[in-house]
C-alpha positions as CSV (number, residue, x, y, z in Angstrom):
1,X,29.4,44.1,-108.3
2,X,25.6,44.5,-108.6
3,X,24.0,44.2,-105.1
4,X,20.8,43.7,-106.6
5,X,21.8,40.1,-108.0
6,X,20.0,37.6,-106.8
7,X,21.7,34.8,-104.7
8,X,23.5,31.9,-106.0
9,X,21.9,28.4,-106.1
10,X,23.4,26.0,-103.4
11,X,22.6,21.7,-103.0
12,X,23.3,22.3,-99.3
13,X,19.7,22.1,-97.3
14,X,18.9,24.9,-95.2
15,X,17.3,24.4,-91.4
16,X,15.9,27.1,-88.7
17,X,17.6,26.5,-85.6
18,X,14.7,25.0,-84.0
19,X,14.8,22.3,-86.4
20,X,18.5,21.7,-85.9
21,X,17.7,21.6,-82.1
22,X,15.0,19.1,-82.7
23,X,16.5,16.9,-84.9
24,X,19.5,16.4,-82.6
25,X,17.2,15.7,-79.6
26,X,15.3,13.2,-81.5
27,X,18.3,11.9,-82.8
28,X,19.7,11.5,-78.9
29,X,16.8,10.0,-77.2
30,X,16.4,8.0,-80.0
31,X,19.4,6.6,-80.4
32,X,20.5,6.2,-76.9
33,X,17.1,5.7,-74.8
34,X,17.5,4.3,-71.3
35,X,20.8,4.0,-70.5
36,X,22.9,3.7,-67.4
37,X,25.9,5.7,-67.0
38,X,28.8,4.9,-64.0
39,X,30.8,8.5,-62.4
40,X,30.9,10.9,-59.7
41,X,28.7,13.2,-58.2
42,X,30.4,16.5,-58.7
43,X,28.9,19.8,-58.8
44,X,25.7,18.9,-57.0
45,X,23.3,22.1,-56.3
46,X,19.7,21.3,-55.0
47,X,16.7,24.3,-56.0
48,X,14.3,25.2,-54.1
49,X,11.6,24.4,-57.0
50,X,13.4,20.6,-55.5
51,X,15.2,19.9,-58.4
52,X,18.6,18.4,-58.3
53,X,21.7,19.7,-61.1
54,X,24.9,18.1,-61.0
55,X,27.2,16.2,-63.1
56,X,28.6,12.8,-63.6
57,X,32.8,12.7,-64.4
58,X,35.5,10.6,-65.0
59,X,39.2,10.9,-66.1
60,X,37.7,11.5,-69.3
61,X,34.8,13.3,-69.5
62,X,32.1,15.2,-67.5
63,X,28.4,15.0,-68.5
64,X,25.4,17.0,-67.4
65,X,22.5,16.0,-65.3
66,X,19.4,16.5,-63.1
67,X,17.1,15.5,-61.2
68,X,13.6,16.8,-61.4
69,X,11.4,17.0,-58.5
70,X,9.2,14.1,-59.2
71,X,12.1,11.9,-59.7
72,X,13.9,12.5,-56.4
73,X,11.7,10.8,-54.0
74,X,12.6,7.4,-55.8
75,X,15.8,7.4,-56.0
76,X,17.3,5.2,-54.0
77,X,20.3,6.9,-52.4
78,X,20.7,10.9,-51.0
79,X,23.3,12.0,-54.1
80,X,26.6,13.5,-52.5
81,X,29.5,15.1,-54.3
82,X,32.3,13.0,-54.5
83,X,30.2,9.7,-54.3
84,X,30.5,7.0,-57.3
85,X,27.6,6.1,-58.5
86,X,25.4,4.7,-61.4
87,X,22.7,6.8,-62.6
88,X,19.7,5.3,-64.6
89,X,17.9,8.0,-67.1
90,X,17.9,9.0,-70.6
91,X,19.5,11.1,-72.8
92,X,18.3,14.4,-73.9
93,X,18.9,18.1,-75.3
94,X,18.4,21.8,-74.6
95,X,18.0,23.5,-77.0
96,X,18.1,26.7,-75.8
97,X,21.2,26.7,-74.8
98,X,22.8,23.9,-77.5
99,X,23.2,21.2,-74.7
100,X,22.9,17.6,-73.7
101,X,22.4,16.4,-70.3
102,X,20.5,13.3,-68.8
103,X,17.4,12.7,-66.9
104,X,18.1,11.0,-63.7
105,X,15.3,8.9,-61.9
106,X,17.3,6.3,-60.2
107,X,20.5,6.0,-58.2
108,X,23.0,3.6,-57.2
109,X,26.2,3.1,-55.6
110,X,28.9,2.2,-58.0
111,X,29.9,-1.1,-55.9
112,X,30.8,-1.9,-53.0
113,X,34.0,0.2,-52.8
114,X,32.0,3.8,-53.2
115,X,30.1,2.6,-50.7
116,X,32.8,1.8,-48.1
117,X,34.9,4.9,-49.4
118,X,31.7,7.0,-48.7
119,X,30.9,5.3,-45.1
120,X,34.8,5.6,-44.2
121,X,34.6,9.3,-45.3
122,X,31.5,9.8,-43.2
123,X,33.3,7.8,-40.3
124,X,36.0,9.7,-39.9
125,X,34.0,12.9,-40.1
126,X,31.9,12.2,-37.0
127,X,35.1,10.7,-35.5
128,X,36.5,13.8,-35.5
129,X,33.7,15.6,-33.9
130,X,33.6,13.1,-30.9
131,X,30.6,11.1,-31.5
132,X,32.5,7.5,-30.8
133,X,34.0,8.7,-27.7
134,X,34.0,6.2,-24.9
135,X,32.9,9.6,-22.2
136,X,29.5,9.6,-24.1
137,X,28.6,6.0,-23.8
138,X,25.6,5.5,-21.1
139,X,25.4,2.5,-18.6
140,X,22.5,-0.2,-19.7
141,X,20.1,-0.4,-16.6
142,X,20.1,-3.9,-14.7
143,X,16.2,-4.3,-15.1
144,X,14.3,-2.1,-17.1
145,X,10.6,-1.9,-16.8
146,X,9.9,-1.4,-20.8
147,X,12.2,-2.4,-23.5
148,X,11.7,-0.2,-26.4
149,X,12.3,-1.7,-30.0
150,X,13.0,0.0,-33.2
151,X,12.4,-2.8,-36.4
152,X,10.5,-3.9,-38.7
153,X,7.2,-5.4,-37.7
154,X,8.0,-8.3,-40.0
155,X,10.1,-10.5,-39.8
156,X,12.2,-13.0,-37.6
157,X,14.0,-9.8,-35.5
158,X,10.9,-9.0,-33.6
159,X,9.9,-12.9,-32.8
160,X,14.0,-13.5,-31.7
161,X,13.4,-10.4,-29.6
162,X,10.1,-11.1,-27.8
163,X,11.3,-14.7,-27.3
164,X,14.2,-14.1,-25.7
165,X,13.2,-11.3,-23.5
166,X,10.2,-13.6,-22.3
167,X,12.5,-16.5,-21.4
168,X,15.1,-13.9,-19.9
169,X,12.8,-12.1,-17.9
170,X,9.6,-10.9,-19.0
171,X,9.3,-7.0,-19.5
172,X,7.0,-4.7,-21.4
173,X,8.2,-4.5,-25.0
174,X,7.2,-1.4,-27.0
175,X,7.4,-1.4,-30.5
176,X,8.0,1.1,-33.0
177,X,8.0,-0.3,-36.2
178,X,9.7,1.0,-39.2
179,X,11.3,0.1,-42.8
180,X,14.9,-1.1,-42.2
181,X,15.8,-0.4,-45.8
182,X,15.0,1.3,-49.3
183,X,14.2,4.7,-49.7
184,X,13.3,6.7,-46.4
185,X,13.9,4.7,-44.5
186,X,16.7,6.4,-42.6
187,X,14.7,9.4,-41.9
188,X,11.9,7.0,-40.5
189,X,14.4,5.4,-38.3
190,X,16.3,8.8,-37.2
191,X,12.6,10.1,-36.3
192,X,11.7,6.5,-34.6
193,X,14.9,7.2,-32.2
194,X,14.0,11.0,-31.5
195,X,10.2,9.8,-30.8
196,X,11.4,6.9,-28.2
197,X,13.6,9.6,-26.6
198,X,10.5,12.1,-26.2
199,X,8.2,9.7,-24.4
200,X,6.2,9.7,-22.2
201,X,3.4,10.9,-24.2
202,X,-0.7,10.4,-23.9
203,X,0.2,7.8,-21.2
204,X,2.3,5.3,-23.4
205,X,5.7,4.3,-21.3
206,X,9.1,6.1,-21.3
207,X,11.5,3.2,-22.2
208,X,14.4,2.4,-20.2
209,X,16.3,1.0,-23.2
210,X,16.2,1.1,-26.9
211,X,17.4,-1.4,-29.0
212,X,17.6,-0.8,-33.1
213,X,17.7,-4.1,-34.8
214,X,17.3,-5.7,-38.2
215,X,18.2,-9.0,-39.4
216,X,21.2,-9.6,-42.2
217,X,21.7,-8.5,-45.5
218,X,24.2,-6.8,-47.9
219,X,26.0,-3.5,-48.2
220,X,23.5,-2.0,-49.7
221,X,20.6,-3.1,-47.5
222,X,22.3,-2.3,-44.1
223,X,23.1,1.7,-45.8
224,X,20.1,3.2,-43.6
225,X,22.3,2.3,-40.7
226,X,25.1,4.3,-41.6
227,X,23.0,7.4,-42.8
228,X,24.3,10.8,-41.3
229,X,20.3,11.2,-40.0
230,X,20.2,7.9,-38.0
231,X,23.9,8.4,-36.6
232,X,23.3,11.9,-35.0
233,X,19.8,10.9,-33.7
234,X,21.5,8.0,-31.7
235,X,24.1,10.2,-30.8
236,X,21.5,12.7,-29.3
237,X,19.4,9.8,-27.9
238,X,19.5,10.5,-24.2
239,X,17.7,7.0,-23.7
240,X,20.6,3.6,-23.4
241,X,20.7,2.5,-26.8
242,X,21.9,-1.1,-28.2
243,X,22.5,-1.9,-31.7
244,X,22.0,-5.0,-33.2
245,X,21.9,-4.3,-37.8
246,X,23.2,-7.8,-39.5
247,X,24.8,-10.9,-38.2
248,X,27.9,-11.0,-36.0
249,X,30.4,-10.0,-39.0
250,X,28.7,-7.1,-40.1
251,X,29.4,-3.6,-38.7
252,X,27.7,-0.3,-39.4
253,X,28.4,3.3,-38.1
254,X,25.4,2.9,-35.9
255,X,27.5,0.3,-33.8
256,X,30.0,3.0,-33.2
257,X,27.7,5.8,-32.0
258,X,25.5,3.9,-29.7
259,X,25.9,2.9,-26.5
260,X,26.4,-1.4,-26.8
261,X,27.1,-3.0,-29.7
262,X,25.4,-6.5,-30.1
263,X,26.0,-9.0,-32.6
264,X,22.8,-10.3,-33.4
265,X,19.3,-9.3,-32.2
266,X,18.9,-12.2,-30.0
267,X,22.1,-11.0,-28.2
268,X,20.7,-7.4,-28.1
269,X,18.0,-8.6,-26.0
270,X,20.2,-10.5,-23.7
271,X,22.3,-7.3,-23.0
272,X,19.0,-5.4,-22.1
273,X,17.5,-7.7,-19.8
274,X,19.3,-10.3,-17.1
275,X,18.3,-13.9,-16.9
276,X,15.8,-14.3,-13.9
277,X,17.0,-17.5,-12.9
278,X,20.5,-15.9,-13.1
279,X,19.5,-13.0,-11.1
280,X,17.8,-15.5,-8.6
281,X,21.3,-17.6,-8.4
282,X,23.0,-14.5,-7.8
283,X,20.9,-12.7,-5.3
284,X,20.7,-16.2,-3.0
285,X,24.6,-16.3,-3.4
286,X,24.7,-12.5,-2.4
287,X,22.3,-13.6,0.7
288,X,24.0,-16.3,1.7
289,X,27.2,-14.5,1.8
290,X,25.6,-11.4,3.5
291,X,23.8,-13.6,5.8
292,X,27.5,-15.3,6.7
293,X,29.4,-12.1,7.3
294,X,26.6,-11.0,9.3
295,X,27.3,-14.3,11.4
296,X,30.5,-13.8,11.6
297,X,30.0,-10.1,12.5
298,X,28.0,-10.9,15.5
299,X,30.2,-13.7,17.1
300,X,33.4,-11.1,16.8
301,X,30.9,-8.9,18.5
302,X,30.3,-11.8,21.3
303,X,33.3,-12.4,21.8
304,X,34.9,-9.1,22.0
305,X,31.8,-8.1,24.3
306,X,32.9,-11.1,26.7
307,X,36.7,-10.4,27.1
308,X,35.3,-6.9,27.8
309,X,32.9,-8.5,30.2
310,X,35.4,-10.8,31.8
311,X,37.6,-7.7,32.6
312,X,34.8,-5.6,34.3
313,X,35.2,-6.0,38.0
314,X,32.4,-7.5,40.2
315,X,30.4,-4.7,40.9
316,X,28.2,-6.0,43.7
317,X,31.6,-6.9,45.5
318,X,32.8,-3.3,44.9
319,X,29.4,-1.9,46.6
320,X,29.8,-4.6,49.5
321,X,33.2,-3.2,50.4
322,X,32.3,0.5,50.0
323,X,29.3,0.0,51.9
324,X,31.6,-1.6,54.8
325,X,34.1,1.1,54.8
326,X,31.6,3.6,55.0
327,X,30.3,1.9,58.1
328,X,33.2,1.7,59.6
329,X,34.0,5.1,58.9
330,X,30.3,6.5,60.1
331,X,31.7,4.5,63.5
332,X,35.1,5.8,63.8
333,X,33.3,9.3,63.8
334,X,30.9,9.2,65.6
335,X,33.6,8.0,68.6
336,X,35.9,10.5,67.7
337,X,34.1,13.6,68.1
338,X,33.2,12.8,71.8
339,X,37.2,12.0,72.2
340,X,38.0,15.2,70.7
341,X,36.1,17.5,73.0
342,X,37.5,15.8,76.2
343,X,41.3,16.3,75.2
344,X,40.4,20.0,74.1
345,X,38.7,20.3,77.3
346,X,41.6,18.3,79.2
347,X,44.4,20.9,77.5
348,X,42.3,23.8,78.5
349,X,42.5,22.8,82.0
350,X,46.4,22.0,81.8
351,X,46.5,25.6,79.9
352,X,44.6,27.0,83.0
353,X,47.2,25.9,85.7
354,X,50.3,27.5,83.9
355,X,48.2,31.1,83.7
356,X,49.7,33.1,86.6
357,X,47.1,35.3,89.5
358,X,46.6,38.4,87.5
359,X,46.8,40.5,90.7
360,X,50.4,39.3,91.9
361,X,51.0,40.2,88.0
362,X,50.0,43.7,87.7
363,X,51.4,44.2,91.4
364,X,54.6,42.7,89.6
365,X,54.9,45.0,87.0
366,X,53.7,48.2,89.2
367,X,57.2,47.9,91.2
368,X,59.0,47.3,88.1
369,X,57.6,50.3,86.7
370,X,58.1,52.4,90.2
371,X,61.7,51.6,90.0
372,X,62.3,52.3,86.4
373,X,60.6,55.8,87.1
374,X,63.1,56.1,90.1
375,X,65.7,55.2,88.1
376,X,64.7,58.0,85.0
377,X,64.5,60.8,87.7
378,X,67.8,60.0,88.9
379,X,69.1,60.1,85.1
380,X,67.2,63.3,84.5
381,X,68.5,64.8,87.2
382,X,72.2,64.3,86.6
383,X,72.0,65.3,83.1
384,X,70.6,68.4,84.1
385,X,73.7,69.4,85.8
386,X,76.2,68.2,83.5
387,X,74.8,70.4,80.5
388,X,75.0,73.2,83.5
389,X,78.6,72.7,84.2
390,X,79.6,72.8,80.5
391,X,77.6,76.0,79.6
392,X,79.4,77.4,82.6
393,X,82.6,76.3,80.9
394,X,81.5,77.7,77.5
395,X,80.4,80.8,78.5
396,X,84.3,83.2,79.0
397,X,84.2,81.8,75.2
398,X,81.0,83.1,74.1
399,X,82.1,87.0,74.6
400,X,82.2,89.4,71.6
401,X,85.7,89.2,71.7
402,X,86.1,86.0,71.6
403,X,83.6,85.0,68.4
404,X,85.2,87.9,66.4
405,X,88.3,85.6,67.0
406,X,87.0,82.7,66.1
407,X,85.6,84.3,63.0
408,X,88.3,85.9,61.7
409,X,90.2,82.4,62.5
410,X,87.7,80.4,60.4
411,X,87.7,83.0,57.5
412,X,91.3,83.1,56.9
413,X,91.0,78.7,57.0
414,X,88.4,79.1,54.1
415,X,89.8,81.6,51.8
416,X,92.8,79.5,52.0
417,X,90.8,76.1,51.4
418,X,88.6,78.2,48.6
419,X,92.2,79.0,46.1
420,X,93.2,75.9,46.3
421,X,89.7,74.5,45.5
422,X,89.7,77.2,42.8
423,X,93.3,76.1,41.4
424,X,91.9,72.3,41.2
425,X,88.3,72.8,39.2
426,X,87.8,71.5,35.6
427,X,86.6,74.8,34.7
428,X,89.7,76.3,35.2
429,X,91.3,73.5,32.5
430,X,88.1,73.8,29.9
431,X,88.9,78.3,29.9
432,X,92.5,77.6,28.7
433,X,90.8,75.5,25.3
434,X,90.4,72.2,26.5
435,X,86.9,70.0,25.9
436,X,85.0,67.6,28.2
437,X,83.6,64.4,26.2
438,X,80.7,63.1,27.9
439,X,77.9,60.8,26.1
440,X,74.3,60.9,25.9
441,X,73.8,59.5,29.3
442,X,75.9,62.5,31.0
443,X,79.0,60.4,31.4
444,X,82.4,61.7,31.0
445,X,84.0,59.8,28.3
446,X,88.0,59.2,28.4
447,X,89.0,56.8,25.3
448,X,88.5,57.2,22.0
449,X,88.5,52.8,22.0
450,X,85.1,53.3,23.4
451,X,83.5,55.9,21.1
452,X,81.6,53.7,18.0
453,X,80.6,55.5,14.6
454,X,77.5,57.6,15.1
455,X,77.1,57.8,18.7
456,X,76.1,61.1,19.7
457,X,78.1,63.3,22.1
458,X,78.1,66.5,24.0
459,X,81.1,68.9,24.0
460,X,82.0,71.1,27.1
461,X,83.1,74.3,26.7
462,X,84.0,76.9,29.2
463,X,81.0,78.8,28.1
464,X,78.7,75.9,26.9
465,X,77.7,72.7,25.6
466,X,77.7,71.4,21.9
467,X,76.0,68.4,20.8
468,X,77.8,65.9,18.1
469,X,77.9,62.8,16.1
470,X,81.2,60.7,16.0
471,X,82.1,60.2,12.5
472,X,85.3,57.2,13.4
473,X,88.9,56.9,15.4
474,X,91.8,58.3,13.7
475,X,93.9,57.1,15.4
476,X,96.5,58.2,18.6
477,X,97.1,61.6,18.3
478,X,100.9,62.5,18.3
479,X,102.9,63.6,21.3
């Protein structure tokens, strides 16, 4: 084949990509335009140039979107993956890399049941983490000094507010006013919460309450109260706070995370501030009842002060007859001490005539003592010669002869008493093998009945002693 043939002749037009490319965007925008198109937010990823990708699906088909920077502060809703919604744009191309996607400017829920699947979701999230717990509810203060209000400055909220609080009891109101719906205006309210919370600031009032209020409306207009912002700045609002969003049958998350939950605004500011005339009622009743037990307090205390009375003896009656006796007793001694010395002095003298003459006395016992000398010599005396006759009697006995005699007598008598000592000594008995038991104490010991387990004993041999420990009987020993 000749490769320098030129090419064949075709009827089919030829187009540069970029005119392909073209022609199907024009052909898209022009054929579709603005549209509206209903699915979920999936694949959502926000820039930091602040535009928004994602993409819309259904159990057919997924499509391509964004969300350009300019667009997203009018959108109407925060997108979320997994949320239905309905997004309002227009259809166009890329061409550079062959696809389709549309231009988002507006949001909106896809009905009422994406937005009650979406708040339920959000519900039980913050649920979970403990925001609706009873423990973190605060006590509403009897009378606050300033009421603070979070609302919209228009409106028939405010006026049911002021009026009631004026007719209640009238307090300082402080206002904060802010959009209750479209778009911001949870972030205006979430930042109205954490601003009433940071007060006192260049002198304008800490409140002691907070109530967040708006009048009724539909799903879609009570949305900013169920916003994650405006749920976790109540939650962190250290200040009592009462909500009142809607009319008696509507409910928002904001109900659950704050601290009293009123069903209209009017009621909101009947829970923050008591009815003076009420109050008045109630603080007479309180009076009159304190005043009462006080009354009846003080007669118990009269009367149990007068039975105590009636049983205290009559003291000026006591003192009369203690001053009496101690007359009487002042008289009875001053006579008796007079009476006392006379019958001492009277026994002294009876004392005196019993007391023999001490001369006849010692004369007395001179002769007594004369005659037991007499007496003495005469004993002496007569001893004297009796121990003179017997030493004369002793004396033919006291020759040599006779004490070698007596000697030799006396020394036969004790070598004679000696053997037979000798013959009858224990010693004798332990030489030919036998023992002597005796226990730690130095007692002999003569039954084995006696001797317990352990007890420590001494041996005596002939030639010594042996210390032992008894180990148990064994019985007699045989014959």
């Amino acid at each position: 084949m000749d490769e320098t043939a030129p090419p064949t002749k075709s009827n089919i037009p030829e187009y540069s990509v970029s005119e392909v490319s073209g022609a199907i965007k024009r052909t898209l925008e022009g054929a579709f335009g603005r549209i509206r198109v209903r699915g979920e937010i999936t694949e959502l990823k926000a820039y930091a140039s602040g535009h928004i990708y994602l993409s819309l699906k259904d159990e057919g088909g997924k499509l391509r979107a964004v969300i350009w920077k300019s667009a997203v502060g009018r959108l109407g809703l925060k997108p979320e993956n997994g949320v239905e919604v309905i997004a309002t744009g227009k259809i166009s191309s890329y061409g550079d890399r062959s696809e389709y996607q549309l231009m988002i400017d507006r949001l909106d829920y896809a009905g009422a049941g994406a937005l009650l699947a979406r708040i339920e979701m959000l519900r039980q999230r913050l649920a979970a983490e403990g925001l609706f717990e009873a423990t973190r509810k605060k006590a509403i203060p009897l009378l606050p000094q300033v009421v603070g209000v979070i609302t919209s400055p228009s409106g028939a909220v405010l006026h049911d507010i002021k009026t009631t609080i004026s007719r209640r009891f009238p307090r300082r109101i402080l206002l904060w006013p802010v959009p209750v719906q479209g778009e911001g205006a949870a972030e205006r309210i979430a930042a109205a919460i954490a601003g009433m919370d940071r007060l006192p600031a260049h002198g304008i009032p800490r409140p002691d309450v907070l109530i967040v209020a708006r009048g009724g409306g539909s799903l879609e207009d009570l949305m900013a109260f169920n916003e994650e912002v405006v749920l976790r700045a109540a939650a962190a609002c250290r200040l009592p706070l009462i909500s009142a969003v809607g009319h008696e049958t509507d409910t928002t998350l904001i109900d659950y995370v704050s601290d009293r939950r009123a069903p209209t605004p009017t009621a909101a500011a009947e829970m923050a501030v008591p009815a003076r005339t009420e109050l008045l009622a109630d603080m007479a009743q309180k009076a009159a009842r304190l005043i009462g037990g006080l009354d009846r307090a003080l007669q118990g205390v009269r009367r149990r002060l007068e039975a105590a009375g009636a049983r205290v003896p009559d003291l000026p009656a006591i003192l009369g007859t203690a001053r009496m006796r101690l007359d009487d007793r002042t008289q009875r001694l001053t006579l008796a001490l007079p009476n006392l010395l006379a019958a001492r002095a009277g026994a002294l003298v009876r004392v005196e005539r019993h007391i023999p003459d001490p001369g006849a006395l010692i004369a007395a016992r001179r002769g007594a003592l004369s005659l037991v000398g007499l007496r003495l010599l005469a004993g002496l005396r007569g001893a004297v010669q009796r121990r003179r006759d017997a030493a004369n009697r002793v004396a033919p006995r006291l020759s040599p002869a006779g004490i070698h005699r007596k000697l030799g007598e006396q020394s036969g008598r004790l070598q004679v008493l000696s053997a037979r000592l000798e013959s009858a000594s224990y010693a004798r008995v332990l030489a030919r093998g036998f023992v002597l038991v005796r226990d730690v104490a130095g007692h002999p010991v003569t039954q084995a009945a006696t001797v317990t387990p352990g007890a420590r004993l001494k041996l005596v041999f002939g030639d010594g002693e042996v210390s032992v420990a008894a180990e148990g009987r064994q019985g007699k020993l045989p014959l």
